[in-house]
Backbone as CSV, one residue per row, in Angstrom:
resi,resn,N_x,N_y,N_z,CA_x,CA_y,CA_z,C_x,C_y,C_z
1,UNK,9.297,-135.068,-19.858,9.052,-133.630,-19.862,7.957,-133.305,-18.841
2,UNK,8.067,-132.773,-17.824,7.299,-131.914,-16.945,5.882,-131.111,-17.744
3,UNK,4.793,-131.466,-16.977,3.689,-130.789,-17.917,3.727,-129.221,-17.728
4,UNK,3.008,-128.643,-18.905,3.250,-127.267,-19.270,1.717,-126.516,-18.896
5,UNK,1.772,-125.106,-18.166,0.626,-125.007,-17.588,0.954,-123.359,-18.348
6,UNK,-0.735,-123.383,-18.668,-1.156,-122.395,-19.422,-1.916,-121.288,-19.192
7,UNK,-2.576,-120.025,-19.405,-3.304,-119.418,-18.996,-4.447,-119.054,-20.037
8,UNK,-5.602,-119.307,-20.460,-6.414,-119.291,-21.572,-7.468,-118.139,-20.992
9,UNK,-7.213,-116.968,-21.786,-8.110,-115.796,-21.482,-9.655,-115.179,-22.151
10,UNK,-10.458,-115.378,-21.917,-11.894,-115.489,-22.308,-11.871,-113.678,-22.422
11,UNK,-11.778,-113.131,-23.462,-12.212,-111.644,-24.043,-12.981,-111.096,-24.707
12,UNK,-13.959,-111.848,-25.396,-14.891,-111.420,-26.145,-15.470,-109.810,-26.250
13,UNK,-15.911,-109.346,-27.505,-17.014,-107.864,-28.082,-18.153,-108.086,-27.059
14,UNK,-18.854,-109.442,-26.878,-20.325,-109.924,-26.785,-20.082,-110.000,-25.269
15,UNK,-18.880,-110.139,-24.525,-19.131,-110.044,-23.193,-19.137,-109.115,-22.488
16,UNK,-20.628,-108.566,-22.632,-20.752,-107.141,-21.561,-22.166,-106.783,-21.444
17,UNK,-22.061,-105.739,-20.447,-23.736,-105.725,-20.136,-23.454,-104.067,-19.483
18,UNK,-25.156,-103.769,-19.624,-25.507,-102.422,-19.625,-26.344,-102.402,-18.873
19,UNK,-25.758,-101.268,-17.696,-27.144,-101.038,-16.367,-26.775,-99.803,-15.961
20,UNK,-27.918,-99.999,-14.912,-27.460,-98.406,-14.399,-27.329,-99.136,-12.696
21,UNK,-27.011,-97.805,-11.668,-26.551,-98.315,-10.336,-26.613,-97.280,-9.639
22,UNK,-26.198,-97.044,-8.499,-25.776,-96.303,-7.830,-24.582,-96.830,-6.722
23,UNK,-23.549,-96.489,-6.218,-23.051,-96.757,-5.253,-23.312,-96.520,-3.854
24,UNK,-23.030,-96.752,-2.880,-23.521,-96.513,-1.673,-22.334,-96.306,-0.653
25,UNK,-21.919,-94.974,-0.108,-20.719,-95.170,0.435,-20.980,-95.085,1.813
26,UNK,-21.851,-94.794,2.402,-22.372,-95.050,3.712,-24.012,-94.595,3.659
27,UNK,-24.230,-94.794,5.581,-25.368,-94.878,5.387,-26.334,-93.275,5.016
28,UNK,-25.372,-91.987,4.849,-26.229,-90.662,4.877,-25.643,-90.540,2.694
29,UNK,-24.571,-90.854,2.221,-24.435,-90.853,1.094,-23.806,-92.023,0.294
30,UNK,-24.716,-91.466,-1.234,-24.692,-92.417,-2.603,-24.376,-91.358,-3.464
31,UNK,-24.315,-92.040,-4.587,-23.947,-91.564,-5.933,-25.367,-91.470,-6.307
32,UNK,-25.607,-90.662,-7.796,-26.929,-90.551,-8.079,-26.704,-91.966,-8.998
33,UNK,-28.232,-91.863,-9.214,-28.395,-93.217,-10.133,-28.181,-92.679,-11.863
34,UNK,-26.982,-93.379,-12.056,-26.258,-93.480,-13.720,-25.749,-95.375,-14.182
35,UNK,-25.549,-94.694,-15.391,-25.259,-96.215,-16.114,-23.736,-96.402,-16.254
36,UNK,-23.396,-97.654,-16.787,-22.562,-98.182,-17.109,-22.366,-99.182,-18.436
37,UNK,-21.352,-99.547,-19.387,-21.221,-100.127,-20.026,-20.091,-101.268,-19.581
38,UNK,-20.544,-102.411,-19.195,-19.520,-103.013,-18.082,-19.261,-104.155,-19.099
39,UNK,-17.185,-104.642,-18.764,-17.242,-105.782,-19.578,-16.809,-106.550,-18.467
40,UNK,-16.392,-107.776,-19.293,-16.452,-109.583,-18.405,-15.142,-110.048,-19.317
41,UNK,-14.591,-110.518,-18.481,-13.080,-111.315,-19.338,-12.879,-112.597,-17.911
42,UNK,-12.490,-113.444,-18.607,-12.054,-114.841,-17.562,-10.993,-114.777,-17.736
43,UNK,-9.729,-115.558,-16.762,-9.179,-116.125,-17.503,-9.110,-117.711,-16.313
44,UNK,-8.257,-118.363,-17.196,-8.329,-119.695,-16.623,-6.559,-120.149,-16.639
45,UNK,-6.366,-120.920,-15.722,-4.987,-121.441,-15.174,-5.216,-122.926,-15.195
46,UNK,-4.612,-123.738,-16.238,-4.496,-125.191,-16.580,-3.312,-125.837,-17.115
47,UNK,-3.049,-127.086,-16.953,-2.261,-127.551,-17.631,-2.799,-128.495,-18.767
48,UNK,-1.479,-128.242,-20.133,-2.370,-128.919,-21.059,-2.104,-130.115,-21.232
49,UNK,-2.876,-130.859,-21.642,-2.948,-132.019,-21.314,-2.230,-132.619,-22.443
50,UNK,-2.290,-134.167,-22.659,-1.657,-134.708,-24.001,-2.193,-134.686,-25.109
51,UNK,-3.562,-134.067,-25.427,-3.812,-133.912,-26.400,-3.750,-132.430,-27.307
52,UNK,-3.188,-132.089,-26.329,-2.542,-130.324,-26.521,-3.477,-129.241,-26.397
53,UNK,-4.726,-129.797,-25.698,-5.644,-128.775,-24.902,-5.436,-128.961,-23.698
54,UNK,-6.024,-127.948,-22.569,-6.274,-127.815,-21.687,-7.721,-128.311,-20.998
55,UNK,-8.880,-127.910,-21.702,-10.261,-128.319,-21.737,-11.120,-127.472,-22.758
56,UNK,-12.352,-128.075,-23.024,-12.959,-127.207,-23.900,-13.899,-125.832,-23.221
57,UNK,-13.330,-124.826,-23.373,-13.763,-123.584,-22.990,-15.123,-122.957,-23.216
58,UNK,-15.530,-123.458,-24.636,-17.016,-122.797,-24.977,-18.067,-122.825,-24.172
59,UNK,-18.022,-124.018,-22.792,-18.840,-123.925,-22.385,-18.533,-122.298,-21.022
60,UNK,-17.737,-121.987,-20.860,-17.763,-120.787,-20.204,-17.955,-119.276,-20.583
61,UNK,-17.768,-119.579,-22.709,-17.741,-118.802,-23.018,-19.565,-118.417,-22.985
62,UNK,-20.661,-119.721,-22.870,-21.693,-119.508,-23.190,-22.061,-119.300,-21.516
63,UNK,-21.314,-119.600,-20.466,-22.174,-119.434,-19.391,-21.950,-117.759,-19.294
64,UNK,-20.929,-117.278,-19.544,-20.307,-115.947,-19.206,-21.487,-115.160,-20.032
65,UNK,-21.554,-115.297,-21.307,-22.488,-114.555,-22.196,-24.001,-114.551,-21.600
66,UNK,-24.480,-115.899,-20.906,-25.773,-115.567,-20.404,-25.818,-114.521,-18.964
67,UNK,-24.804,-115.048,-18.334,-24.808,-113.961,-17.478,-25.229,-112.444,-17.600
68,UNK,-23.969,-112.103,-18.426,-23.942,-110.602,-18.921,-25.479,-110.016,-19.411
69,UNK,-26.283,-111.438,-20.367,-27.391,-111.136,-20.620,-28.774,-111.286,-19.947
70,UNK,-28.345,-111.551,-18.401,-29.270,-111.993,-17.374,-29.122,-110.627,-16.659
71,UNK,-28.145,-109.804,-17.009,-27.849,-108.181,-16.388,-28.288,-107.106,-17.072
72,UNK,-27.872,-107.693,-18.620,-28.394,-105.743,-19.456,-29.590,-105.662,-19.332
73,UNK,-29.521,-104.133,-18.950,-30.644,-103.698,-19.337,-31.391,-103.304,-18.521
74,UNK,-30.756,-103.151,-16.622,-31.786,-103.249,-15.741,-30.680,-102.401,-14.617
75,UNK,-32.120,-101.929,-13.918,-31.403,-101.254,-13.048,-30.709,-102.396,-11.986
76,UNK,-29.767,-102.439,-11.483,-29.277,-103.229,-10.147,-28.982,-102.767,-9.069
77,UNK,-30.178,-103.486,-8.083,-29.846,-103.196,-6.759,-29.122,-103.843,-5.749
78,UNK,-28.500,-103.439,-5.099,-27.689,-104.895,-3.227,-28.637,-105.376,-2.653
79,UNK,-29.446,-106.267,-2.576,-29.939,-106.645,-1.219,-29.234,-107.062,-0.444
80,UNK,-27.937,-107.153,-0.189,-27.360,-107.382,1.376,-27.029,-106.061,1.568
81,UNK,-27.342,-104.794,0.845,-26.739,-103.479,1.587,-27.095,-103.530,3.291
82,UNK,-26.302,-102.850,3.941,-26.529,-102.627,5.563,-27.216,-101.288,5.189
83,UNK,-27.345,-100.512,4.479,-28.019,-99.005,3.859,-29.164,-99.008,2.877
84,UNK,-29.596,-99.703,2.465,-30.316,-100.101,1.257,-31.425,-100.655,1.713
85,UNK,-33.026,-100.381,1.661,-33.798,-101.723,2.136,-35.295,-101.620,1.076
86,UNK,-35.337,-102.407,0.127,-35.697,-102.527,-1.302,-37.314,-103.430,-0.534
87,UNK,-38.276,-102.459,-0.613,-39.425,-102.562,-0.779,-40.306,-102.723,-1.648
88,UNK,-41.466,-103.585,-1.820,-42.466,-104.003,-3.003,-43.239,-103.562,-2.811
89,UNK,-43.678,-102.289,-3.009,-44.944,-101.500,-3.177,-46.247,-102.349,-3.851
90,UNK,-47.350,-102.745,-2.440,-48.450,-103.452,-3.414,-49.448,-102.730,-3.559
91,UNK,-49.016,-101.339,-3.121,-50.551,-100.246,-3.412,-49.583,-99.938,-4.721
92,UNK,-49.201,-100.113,-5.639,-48.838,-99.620,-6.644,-49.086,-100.959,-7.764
93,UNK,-49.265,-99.886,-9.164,-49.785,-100.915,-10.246,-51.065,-100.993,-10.483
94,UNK,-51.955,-101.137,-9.191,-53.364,-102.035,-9.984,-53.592,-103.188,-10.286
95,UNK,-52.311,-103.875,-10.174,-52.877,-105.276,-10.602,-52.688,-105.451,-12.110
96,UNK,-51.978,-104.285,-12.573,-51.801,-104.642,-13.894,-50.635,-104.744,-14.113
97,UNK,-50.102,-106.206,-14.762,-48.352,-106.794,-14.793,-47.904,-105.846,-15.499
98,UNK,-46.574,-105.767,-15.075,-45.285,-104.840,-15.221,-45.630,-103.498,-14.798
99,UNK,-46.270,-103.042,-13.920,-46.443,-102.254,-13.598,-46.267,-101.766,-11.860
100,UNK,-45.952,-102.672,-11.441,-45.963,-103.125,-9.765,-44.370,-102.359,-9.542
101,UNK,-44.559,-101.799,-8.392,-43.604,-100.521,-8.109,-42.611,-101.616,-6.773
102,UNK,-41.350,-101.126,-7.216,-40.203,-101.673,-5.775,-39.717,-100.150,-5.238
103,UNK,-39.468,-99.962,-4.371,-39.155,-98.711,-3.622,-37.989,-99.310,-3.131
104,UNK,-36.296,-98.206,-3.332,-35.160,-98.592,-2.665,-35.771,-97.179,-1.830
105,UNK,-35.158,-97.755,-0.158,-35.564,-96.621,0.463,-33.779,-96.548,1.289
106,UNK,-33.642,-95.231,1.107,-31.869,-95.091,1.247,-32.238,-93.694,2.311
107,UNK,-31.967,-94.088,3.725,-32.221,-92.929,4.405,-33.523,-92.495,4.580
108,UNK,-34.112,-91.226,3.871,-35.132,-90.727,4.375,-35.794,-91.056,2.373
109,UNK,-34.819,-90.878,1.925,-35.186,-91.084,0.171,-35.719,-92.220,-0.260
110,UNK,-37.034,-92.392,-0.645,-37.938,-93.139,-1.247,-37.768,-93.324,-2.669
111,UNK,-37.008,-94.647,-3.150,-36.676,-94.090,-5.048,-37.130,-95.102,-5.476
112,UNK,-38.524,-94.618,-6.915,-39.362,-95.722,-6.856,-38.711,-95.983,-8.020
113,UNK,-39.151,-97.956,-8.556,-38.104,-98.122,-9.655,-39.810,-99.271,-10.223
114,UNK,-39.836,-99.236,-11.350,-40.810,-100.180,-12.041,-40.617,-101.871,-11.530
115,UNK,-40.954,-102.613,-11.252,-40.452,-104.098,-10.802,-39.748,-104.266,-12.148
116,UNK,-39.974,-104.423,-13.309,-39.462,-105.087,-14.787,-38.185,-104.347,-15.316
117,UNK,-38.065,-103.551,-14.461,-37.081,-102.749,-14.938,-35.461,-103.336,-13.845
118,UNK,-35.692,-103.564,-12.532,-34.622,-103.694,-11.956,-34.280,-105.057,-11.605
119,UNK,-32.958,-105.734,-11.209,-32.334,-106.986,-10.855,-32.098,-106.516,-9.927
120,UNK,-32.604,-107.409,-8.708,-31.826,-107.519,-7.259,-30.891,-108.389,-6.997
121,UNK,-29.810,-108.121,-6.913,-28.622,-108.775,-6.709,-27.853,-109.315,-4.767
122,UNK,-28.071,-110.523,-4.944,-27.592,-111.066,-2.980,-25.895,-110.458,-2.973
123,UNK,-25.648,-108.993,-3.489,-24.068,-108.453,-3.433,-24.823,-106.752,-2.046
124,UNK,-23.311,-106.400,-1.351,-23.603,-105.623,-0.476,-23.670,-104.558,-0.919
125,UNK,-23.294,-104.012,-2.331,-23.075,-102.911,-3.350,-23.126,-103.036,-4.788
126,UNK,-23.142,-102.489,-5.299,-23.178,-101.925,-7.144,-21.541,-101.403,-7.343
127,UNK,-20.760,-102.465,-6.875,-19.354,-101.986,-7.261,-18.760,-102.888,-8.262
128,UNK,-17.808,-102.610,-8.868,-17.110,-103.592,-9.743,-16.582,-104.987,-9.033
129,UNK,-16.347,-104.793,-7.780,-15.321,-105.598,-6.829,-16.113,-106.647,-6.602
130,UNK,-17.370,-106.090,-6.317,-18.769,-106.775,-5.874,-19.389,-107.873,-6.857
131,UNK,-19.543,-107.462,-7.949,-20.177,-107.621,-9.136,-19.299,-108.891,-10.101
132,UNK,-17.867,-108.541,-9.688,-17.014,-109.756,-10.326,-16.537,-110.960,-9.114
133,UNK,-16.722,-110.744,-8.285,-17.328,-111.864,-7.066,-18.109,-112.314,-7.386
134,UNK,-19.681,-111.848,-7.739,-20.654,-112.144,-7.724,-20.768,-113.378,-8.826
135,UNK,-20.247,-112.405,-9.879,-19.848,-113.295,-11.250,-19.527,-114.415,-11.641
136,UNK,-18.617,-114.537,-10.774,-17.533,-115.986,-10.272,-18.285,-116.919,-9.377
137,UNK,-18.948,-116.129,-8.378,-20.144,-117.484,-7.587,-20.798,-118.316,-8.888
138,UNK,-21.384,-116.909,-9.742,-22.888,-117.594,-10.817,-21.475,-118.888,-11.974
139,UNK,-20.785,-118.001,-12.535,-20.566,-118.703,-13.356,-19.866,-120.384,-12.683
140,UNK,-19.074,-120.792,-11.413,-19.190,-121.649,-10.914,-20.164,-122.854,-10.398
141,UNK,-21.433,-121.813,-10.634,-22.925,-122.674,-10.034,-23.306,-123.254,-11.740
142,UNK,-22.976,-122.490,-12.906,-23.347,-122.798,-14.244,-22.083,-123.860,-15.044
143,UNK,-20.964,-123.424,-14.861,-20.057,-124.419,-15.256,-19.509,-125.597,-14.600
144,UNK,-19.889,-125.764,-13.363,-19.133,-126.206,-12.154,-17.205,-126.592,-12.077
145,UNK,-16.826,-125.645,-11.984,-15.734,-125.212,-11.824,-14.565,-126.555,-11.715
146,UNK,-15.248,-127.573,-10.656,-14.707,-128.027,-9.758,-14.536,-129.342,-10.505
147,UNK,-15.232,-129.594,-11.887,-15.076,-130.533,-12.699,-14.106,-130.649,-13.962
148,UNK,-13.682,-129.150,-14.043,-12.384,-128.566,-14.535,-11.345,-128.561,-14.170
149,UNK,-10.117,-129.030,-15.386,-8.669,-129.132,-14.856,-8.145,-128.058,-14.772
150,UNK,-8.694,-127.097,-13.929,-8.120,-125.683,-13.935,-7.532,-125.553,-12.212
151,UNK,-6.298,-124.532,-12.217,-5.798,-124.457,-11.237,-6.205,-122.843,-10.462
152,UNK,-6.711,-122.209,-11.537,-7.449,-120.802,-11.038,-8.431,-120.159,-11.945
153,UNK,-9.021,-119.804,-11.517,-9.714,-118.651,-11.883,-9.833,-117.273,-11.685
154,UNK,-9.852,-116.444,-12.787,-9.740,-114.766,-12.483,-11.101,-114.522,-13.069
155,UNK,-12.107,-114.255,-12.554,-12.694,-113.262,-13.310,-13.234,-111.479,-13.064
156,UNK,-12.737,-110.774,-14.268,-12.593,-109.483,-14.292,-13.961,-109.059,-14.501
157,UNK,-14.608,-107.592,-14.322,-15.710,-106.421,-14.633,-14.290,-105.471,-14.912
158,UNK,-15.261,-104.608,-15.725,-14.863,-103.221,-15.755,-16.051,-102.283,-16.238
159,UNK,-15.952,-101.151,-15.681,-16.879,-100.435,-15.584,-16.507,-99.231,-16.690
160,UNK,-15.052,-99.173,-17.353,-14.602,-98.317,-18.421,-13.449,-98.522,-18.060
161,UNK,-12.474,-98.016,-19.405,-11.470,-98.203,-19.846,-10.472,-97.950,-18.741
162,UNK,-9.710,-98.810,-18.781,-8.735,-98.913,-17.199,-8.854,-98.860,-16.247
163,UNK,-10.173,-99.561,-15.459,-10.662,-99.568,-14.580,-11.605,-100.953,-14.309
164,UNK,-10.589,-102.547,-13.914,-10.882,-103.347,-13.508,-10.827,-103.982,-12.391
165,UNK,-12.117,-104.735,-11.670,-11.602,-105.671,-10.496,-11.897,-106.814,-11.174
166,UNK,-11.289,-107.786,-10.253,-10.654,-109.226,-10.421,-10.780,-109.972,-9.218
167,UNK,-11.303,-111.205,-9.745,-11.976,-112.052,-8.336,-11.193,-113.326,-8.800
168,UNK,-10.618,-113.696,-7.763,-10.069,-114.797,-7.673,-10.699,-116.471,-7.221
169,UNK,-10.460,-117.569,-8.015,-11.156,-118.873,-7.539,-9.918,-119.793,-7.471
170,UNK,-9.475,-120.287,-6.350,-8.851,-121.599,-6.286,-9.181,-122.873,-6.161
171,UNK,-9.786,-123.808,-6.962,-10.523,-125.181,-6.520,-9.873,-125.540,-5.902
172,UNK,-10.820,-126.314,-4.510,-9.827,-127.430,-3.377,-8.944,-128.045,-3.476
173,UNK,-8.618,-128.499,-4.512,-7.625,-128.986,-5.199,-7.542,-129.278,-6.693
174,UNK,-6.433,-128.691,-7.061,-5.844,-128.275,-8.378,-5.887,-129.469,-9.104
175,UNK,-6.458,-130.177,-10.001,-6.767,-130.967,-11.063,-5.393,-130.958,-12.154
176,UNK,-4.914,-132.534,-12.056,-3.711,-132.169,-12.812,-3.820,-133.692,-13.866
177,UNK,-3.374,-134.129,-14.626,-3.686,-134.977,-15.695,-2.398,-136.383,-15.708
């Protein structure tokens, strides 16, 4: 019998995270700064093996969950924007922690944000497209992908209801048993 290849989809309540953003659609306009309630779903492409798994998943389910929780709660900025250039105000604060000011300066607009409050992110935007790329780098650097009998990876954001992107991973070569 020819082995049987599966698709095992990571959906969880607990996978999601809460920020706020702005988009950036060029360099004279953005969106104002609002939030989001964003979720995270994997899925994975394997064949199962003879013991009638594929591999054990929990560990993605726990890298995925820290992620999400390495995000709520904070504003997120691009530092690779070509429009965006995120300054550390050191005349601000005093010297007293959590209080030290970052300035996104967008154009002529100076928008000051608390340091403790925002995540700077190495993505070129605050988009979904962006963000589940991004996703897929981290969770590959945390699970290492490449030690898995998986033949793909999808992983999804959504920013609200019917409205997902999807980032694709193909390991160098497809792991087969």
């Amino acid at each position: 019998m020819t082995p049987s290849t599966t698709r095992i989809t990571i959906e969880k309540d607990y996978l999601h995270f809460s920020c706020a953003h702005f988009t950036i659609f060029s360099a004279t306009e953005r969106e104002n700064l609002h939030g989001h309630n964003y979720h995270v779903r994997c899925e994975l492409d394997a064949q199962i093996g003879k013991d009638g798994l594929c591999f054990d998943y929990n560990e993605i389910k726990t890298a995925l969950l820290n992620l999400c929780k390495m995000l709520d709660e904070y504003t997120l900025l691009p530092e690779n924007s070509p429009y965006l250039e995120i300054i550390p105000d050191s005349n601000a604060g005093n010297g007293v922690p959590g209080t030290e000011l970052v300035i996104a300066k967008f154009g002529a607009e100076q928008i000051p944000f608390l340091s403790r409050d925002i995540k700077c992110l190495p993505i070129r935007n605050v988009t979904i497209e962006e963000l589940s790329s991004w996703l897929l780098r981290e969770l590959d650097k945390d699970v290492s992908l490449l030690n898995l009998p998986v033949q793909q990876v999808c992983l999804g954001v959504s920013s609200g209801a019917g409205q997902w992107a999807l980032s694709h991973w193909n390991p160098p070569s497809a792991h087969t048993e």
